[in-house]
N, C-alpha and C positions, 0 to 999 in steps of 0.2 A: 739388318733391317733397312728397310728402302725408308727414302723421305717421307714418303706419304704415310708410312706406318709409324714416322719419330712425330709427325705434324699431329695425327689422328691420339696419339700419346696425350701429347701436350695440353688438344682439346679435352679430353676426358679428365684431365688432371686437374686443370684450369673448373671443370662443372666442380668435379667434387671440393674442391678447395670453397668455391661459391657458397656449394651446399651446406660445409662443416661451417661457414661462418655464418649464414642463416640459422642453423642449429645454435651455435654459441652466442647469438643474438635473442634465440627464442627462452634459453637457458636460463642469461641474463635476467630477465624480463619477468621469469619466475622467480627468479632469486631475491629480483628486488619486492616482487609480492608478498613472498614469506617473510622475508625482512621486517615491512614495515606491516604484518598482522599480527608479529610474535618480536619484537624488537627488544623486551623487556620492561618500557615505561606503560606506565601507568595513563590510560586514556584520559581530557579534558574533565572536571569535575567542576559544577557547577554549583557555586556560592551561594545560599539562600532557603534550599528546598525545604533546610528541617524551620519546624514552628520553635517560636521565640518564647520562653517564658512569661507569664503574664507580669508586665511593672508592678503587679499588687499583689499580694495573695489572697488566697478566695476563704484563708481561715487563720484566724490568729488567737493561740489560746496564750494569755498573759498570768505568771505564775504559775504553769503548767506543774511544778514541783512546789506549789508554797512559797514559804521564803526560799528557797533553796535552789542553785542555780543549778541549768540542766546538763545533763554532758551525751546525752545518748537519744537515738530517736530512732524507730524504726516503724514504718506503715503498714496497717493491716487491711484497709480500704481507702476507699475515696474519703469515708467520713471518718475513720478509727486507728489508732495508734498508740506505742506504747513509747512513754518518757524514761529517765531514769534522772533520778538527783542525785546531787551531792549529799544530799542526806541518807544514802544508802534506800534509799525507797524506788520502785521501780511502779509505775500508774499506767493504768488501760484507761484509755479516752474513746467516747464517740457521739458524733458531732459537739464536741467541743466541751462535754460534761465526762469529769471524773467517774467510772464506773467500778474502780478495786485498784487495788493497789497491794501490792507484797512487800518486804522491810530484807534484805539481802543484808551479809556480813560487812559489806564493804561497799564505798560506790559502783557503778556500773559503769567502764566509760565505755562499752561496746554492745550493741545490742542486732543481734541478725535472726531475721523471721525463718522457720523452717518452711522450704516452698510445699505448697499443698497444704498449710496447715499454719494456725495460727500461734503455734507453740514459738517461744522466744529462748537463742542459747546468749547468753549473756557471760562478759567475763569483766570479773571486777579488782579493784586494786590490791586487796591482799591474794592475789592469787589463785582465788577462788572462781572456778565457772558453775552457771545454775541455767537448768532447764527449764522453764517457765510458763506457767501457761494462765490463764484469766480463773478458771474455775478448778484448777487438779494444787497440790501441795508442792512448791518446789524439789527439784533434784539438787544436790551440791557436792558439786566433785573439788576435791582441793590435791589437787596433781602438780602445783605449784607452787614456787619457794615467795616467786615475788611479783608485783603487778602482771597482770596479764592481760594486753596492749588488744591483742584483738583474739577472733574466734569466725567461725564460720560452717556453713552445713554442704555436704556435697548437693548437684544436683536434686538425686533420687531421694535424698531426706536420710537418708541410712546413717551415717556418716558425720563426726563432727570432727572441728580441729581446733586447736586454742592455742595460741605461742606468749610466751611470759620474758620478764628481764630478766630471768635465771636464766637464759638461752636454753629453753627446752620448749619444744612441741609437741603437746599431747593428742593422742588421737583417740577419736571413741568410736562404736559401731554397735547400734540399737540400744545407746544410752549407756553401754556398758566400755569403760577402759579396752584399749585393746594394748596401745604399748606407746612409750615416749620415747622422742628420738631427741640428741640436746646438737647445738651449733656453735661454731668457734665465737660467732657475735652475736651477741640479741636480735631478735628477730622484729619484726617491726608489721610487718602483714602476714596472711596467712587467705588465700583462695581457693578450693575447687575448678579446676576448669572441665571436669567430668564426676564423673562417678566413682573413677578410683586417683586419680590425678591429682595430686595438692602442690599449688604454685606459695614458696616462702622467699619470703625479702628478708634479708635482714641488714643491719647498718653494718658500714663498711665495708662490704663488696661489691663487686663488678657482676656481679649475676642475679638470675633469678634461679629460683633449683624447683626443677621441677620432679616431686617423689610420687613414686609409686607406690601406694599406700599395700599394696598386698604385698609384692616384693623386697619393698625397700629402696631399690635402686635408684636413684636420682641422677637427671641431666642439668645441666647447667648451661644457659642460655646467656650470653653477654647482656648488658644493658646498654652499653656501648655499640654503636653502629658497625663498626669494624669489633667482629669475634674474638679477634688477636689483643685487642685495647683491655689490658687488664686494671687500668687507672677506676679507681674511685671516684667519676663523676659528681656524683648526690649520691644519697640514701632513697628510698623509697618506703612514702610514709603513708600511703595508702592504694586499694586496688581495687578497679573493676571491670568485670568479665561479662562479655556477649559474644555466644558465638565461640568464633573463629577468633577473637581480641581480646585483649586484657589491656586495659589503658590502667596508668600506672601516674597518681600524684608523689611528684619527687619534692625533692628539700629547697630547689631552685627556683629561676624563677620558667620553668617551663614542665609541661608533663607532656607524656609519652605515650602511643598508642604500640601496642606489638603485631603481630599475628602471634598466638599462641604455639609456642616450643620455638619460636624466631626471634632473632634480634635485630631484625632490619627495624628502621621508623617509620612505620606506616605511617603516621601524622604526629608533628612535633606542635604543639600547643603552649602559647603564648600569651602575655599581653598581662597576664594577673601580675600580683607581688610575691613578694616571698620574705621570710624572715626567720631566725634563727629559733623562735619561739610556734612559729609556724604549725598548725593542728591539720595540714591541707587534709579535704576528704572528695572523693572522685565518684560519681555515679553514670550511665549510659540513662537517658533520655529518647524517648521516639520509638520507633517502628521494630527494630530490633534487625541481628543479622548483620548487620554492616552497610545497611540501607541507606540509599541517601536522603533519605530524612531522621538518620539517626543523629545522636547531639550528644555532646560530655558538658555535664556542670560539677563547678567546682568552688570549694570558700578557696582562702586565698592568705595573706600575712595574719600574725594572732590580731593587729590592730587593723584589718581592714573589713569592715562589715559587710560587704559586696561582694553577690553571687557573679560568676563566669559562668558564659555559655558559649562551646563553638559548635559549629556546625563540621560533621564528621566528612562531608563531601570533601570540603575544599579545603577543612583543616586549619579555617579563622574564626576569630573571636565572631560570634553574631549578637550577642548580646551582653550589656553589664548591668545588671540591677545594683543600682546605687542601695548603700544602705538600706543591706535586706533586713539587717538587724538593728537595734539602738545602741550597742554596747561591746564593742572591740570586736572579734572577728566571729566566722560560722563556726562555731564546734562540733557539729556534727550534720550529714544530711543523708537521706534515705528516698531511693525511687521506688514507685511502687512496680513489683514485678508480681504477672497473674495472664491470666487469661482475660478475652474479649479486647472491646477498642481501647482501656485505658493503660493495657500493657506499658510498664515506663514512661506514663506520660506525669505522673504525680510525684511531687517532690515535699518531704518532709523539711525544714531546718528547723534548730534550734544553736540558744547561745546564752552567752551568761548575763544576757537582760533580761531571763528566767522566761522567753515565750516560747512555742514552739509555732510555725508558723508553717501552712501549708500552700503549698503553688500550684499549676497547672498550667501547661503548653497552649499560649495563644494564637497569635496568626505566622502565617509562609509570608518572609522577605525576602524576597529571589532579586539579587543584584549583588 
């Protein structure tokens, strides 16, 4: 090869060498696009947007059970609700007047509305669950040896579920038994997050088990952020589902939001008490979805009277209503879920200074 043909080499070498580094420049450039469009965090969320509970409530029934203190509440409307006492009697209210009342085997400490429908599945301390409704004759199914903590209705209304401290969860399908399935520990919640999907807690594990009510087969999701972490954090002593989420009051002093079949924290939730006699109960407030103006309120130690509210955006406290109650803590609280604008905007509580007391979502504090 002559000079001129090693020189002419050289130049052609030298472009493309240019070229390929323009190219790995342009590459770059994309890579770092992709990067920061899919990186894995979570984008800025902004503090404020969900509405605050109103400081007062817009309804306060005193004595709601008589002499007798309340332990259960669930909403049927804006104006209408159902109590249960310790006297074993379970009462329909609306606006604020007693309209019937039924006399059950035992108290009621759980009461859950069937959605579409104003029928109530109730599970009470001897074990016994009843179907309920304002004007038809109770059902009572006693599929249980010993108190039965909570209960619940899928979705589509088909469907019940009721877990006891016999460590057994029963399950029923159009009011009828289908089959009980029993757990190494008592079980402590019991939720729907579909239509055949039943999410159960129970004390002293590291999981949630999520079964497939036709199958059987269950998975088990960590409650722990790391899947691997088999420790006993808290127990999980109540639950509620929107959506794609199941936010979870624990024994501590924090509670937990999931994504449903996940055990990442989507939002860890702060700022309440906590104590060893602790009744916490957990409801979703707001818009629904995962929206950011959704909200989680919660009672809080057995002696602290004072409603918790955060805002689901930014996952801090946005509001404390001081002594929502007159007398030790919330015992129990209900959102109302339904159609139209009030969707989860109405809150039930009751407590053992015998009221039951009604709330609703006041103004947006964005800061």
């Amino acid at each position: 090869m002559t000079e001129e043909d090693w020189e002419a080499r050289a130049i052609a070498a030298e472009e493309e060498c240019s070229r390929l580094r323009l190219k790995v420049r342009e590459l770059e450039s994309e890579l770092d696009v992709l990067a920061c469009a899919d990186d894995g965090y979570e984008p800025l969320r902004i503090h404020g947007l969900a509405k605050t509970l109103a400081p007062e409530p817009y309804g306060v029934i005193e004595g709601a059970c008589g002499g007798a203190n309340c332990l259960a509440v669930a909403l049927l409307s804006a104006s209408s609700f159902v109590v249960s006492g310790a006297d074993g009697s379970v009462r329909w209210f609306e606006d604020g007047v007693e309209k019937s009342r039924q006399t059950v085997s035992s108290p009621a400490i759980a009461l859950r509305k069937r959605p579409k429908s104003d029928e109530i599945f109730a599970s009470t301390m001897d074990g016994s669950t009843y179907v309920l409704a304002e004007s038809s004759p109770s059902v009572r199914h006693k599929d249980h040896e010993k108190l039965a903590v909570d209960c619940d209705w899928s979705p589509d209304g088909r469907l019940m579920a009721s877990a006891a401290r016999d460590k057994s969860v029963a399950l029923y399908a159009n009011g009828v038994k289908e089959r009980t399935f029993v757990l190494p520990n008592s079980p402590e919640c019991v939720r729907f997050v579909d239509d055949r999907t039943l999410v159960v807690a129970a004390r002293q594990e590291p999981f949630l088990r999520y079964v497939d009510v036709e199958t059987m087969k269950e998975t088990r999701c960590s409650l722990n952020a790391s899947a691997w972490d088999a420790h006993v954090s808290f127990d999980v002593l109540n639950a509620a589902v929107r959506g794609d989420y199941i936010a979870v009051a624990t024994s501590t002093h924090r509670h937990i939001v999931y994504k449903v079949r996940q055990n990442k924290h989507v939002r860890v939730l702060t700022g309440h008490a906590s104590d060893e006699y602790a009744n916490t109960r957990i409801a979703w407030l707001g818009g629904g979805g995962g929206n950011d103006d959704d909200s989680l309120v919660s009672s809080s130690a057995a002696t602290d009277p004072s409603l918790y509210q955060w805002d689901f955006s930014s996952g801090k406290l946005l509001t404390k209503v001081e002594r929502a109650h007159g007398q030790g803590g919330v015992r129990n609280l209900d959102a109302l879920s339904g159609g139209g604008e009030i969707i989860n905007r109405l809150l039930a509580t009751t407590s053992f200074d015998k009221t039951v007391k009604l709330w609703h979502l006041g103004t947006t504090t964005t800061g």
